[in-house]
C-alpha positions, 0 to 999 in steps of 0.5 A: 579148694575143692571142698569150697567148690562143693560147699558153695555148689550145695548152698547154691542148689539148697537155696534153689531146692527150698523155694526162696523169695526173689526180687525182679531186677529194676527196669532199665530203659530201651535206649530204641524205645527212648529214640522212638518217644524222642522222634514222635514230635513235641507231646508230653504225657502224664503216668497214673498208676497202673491197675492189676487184673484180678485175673489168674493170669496175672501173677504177683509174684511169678513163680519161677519153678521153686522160685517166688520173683516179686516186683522191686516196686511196691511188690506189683507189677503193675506198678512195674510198668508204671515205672517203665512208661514213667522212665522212658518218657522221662528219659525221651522228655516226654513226662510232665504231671502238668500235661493234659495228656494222661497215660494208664491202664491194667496189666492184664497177663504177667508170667514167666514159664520155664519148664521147657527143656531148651526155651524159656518166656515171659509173657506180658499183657497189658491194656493202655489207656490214653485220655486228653482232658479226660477223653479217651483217645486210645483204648487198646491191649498189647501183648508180648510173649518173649522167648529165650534160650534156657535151660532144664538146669533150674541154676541156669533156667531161674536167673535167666528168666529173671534177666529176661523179664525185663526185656519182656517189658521193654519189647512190649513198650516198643510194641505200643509206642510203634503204634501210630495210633498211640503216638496220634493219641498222644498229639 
């Protein structure tokens, strides 16, 4: 049993020793984001696809220490929170192709760092854009920079990071969608 133990503990630190391609956890709605899009009253939207910046600071993929962490849609995160806005809206019925209102924008920042001893973060930026019939409604950049409790052991600090990328994203919604001004633009 013990030489299992060693072997499976060798294979676990050999995988993360090499440098391996990883694949970011699906995004799964807020349940308090969905609340808040349910009580902004009866407007529906439209998502277009989000751009990425051509910015450094935008990272497709994340590197994560040795780890390379790739969006699970379409290999860009802009289209990552593409899905997110469409998911969320979808779930507080508030998505329709038909409406006149249409909801995009650029991801702007998109890091993870966990080279701190005890604390790790995910840092996301992005621009929203809100037009009604083709007229700008809502032009404005959130940012989030979610920290979290990690580790210097890369066998705790990389499978952490990649749970809390996507609450990262969660918390930078509820960041827009808290913006009365957002919700006015979608009226």
């Amino acid at each position: 049993m013990k030489r299992l133990t060693t072997a499976l503990l060798a294979l676990g630190l050999s995988v993360f020793g090499t440098g391996c391609a990883m694949v970011a956890p699906q995004y799964t709605a807020s349940l308090e984001n969905v609340q808040i899009l349910k009580d902004s009253g009866n407007s529906t939207a439209k998502v277009a696809e989000f751009q990425a910046s051509k910015d450094k600071a935008y990272a497709n993929p994340i590197s994560i220490r040795s780890v390379s962490l790739a969006s699970p849609y379409d290999d860009s995160y802009a289209s990552y929170l593409t899905a997110a806005l469409k998911q969320e809206l979808s779930l507080a019925k508030k998505l329709s192709q038909d409406a006149n209102v249409e909801i995009s924008g650029t991801v702007l920042k998109n890091d993870i760092d966990t080279s701190g001893v005890s604390m790790s973060w995910a840092q996301v930026e992005a621009r929203f854009i809100v037009k009604r019939n083709g007229q700008l409604r809502y032009d404005q950049v959130k940012s989030m920079k979610h920290e979290f409790p990690s580790s210097f052991a890369a066998n705790v600090a990389i499978p952490t990071a990649i749970l809390e990328y996507p609450v990262a994203v969660q918390k930078l919604l509820n960041q827009l969608y808290t913006d009365k001004a957002f919700i006015e633009a979608l009226k």
